[in-house]
C-alpha positions as CSV (number, residue, x, y, z in Angstrom):
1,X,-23.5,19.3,35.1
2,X,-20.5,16.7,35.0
3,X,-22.7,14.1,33.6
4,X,-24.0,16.3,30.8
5,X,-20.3,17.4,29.9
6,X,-19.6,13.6,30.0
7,X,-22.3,12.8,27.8
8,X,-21.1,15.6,25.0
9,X,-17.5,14.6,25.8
10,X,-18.2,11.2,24.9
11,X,-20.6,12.6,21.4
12,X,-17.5,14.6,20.5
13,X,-15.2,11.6,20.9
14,X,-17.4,9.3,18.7
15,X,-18.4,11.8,15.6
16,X,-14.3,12.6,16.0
17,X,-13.8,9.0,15.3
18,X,-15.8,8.1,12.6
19,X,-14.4,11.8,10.7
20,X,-10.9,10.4,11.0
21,X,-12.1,6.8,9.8
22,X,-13.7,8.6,6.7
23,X,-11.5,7.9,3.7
24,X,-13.2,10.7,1.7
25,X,-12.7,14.5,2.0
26,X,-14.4,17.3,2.8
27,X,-16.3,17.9,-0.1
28,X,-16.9,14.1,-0.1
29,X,-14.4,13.1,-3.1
30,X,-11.9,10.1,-2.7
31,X,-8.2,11.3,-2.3
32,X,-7.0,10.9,-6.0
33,X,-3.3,11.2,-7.6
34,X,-1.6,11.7,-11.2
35,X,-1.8,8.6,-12.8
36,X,-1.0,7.4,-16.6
37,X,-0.7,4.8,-18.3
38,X,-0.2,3.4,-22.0
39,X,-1.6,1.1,-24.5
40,X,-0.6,-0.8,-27.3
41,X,-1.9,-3.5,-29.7
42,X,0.7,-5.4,-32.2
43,X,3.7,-3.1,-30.5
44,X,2.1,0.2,-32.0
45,X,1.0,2.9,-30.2
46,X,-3.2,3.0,-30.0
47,X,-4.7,6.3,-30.5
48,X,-8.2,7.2,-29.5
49,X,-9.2,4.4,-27.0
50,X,-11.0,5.3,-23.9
51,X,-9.8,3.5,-20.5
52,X,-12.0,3.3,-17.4
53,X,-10.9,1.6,-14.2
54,X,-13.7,0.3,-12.7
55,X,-12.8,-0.7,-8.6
56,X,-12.2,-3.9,-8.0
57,X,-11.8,-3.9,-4.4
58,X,-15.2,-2.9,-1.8
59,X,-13.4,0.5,-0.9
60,X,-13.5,1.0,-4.4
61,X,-16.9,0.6,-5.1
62,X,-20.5,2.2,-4.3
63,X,-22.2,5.4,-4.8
64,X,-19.6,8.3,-5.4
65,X,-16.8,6.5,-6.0
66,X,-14.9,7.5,-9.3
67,X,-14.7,5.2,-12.3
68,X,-11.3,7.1,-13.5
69,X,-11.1,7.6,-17.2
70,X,-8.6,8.4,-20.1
71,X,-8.1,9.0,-23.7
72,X,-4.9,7.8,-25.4
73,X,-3.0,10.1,-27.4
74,X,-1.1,9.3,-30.7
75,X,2.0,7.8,-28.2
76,X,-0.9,5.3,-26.8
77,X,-0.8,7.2,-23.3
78,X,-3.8,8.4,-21.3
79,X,-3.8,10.2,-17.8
80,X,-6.8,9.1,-15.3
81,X,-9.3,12.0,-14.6
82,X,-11.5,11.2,-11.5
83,X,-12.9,14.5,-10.7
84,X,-11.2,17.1,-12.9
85,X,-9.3,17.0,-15.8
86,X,-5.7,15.1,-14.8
87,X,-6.5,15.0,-11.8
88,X,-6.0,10.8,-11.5
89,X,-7.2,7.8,-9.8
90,X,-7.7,6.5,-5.8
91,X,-5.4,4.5,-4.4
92,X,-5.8,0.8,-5.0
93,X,-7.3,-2.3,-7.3
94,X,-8.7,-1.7,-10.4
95,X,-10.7,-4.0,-13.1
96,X,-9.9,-2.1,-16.5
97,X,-11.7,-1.6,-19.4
98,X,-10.6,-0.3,-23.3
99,X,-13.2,0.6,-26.0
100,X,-11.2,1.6,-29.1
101,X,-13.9,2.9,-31.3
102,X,-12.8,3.1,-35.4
103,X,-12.5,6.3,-37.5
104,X,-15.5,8.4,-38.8
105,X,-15.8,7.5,-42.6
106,X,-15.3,11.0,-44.7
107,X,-18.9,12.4,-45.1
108,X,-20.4,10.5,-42.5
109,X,-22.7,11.6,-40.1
110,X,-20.9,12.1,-37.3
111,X,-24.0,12.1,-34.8
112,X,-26.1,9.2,-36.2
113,X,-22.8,7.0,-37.0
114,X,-22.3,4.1,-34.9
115,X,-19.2,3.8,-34.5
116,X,-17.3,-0.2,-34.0
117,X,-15.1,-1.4,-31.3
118,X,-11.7,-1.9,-33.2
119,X,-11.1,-4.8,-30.2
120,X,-14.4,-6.2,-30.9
121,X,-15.5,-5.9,-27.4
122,X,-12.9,-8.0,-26.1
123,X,-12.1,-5.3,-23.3
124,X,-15.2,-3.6,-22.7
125,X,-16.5,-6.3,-19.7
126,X,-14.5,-5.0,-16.6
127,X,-15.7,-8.8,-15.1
128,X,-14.2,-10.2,-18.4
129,X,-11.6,-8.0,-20.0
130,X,-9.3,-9.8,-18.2
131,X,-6.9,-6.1,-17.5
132,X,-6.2,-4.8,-14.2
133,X,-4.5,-2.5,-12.7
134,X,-3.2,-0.9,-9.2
135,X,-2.9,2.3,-8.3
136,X,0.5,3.1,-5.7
137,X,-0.1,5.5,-3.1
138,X,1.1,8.7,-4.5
139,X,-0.2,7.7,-8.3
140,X,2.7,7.7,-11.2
141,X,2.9,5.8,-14.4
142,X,1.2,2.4,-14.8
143,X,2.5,-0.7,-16.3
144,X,1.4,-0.8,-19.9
145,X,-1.5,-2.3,-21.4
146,X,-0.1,-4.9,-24.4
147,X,-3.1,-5.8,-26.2
């Protein structure tokens, strides 16, 4: 009888173990905080560009993991949704991408036009873009992006 309480003893230990060394949470989502962010191109504000943080580090990376996103507003800022709305980014490195598409022409088509990158694509490579970003424990606001 010792031996098999022992043996489930030493089961318990182990699966205890490998919870606590589990970085996600219960319902298997990265622990995410509030973060924002702003972007601007000349000094102006940009309006309308989308912003995805792709991780740049291996915690950061593989199946589940988040690719937080944003839309700026007319003040260039954005807030990183992982999961729900606001809800913002996991802690740590971050390659960045921004795809600032141009206005709808009036009368156009809105679901057959195609709509250009306003950078020209310069940002939309998280490899190449050449923007990164870091996440603090606890989230906030994010040095600005000065394109």
């Amino acid at each position: 009888m010792q031996r098999d309480s022992c043996f489930y003893s030493g089961v318990f230990a182990i699966l205890a173990l490998a919870a606590a060394s589990c970085s996600k949470s219960p319902e298997g989502r990265l622990p995410v905080y509030p973060a924002s962010g702003k972007v601007t191109s000349g000094g102006q504000p940009v309006e309308g560009a989308k912003v995805v943080f792709y991780g740049a580090t291996p915690d950061l990376t593989g199946k589940g993991t988040p690719a937080p996103t944003g839309v700026t507003d007319a003040s260039g800022v954005f807030h990183l949704r992982s999961y729900d709305p606001d809800d913002g980014a996991p802690v740590g490195k971050f390659n960045v991408t921004i795809y600032w598409p141009e206005p709808i022409p009036p009368g156009a088509d809105t679901e057959m036009y195609q709509r250009k990158d306003r950078l020209k694509g310069r940002y939309t490579d998280p490899q190449k873009s050449g923007l990164t970003a870091e996440v603090p424990q606890g989230g906030g606001e994010l040095p600005p992006f000065a394109l």
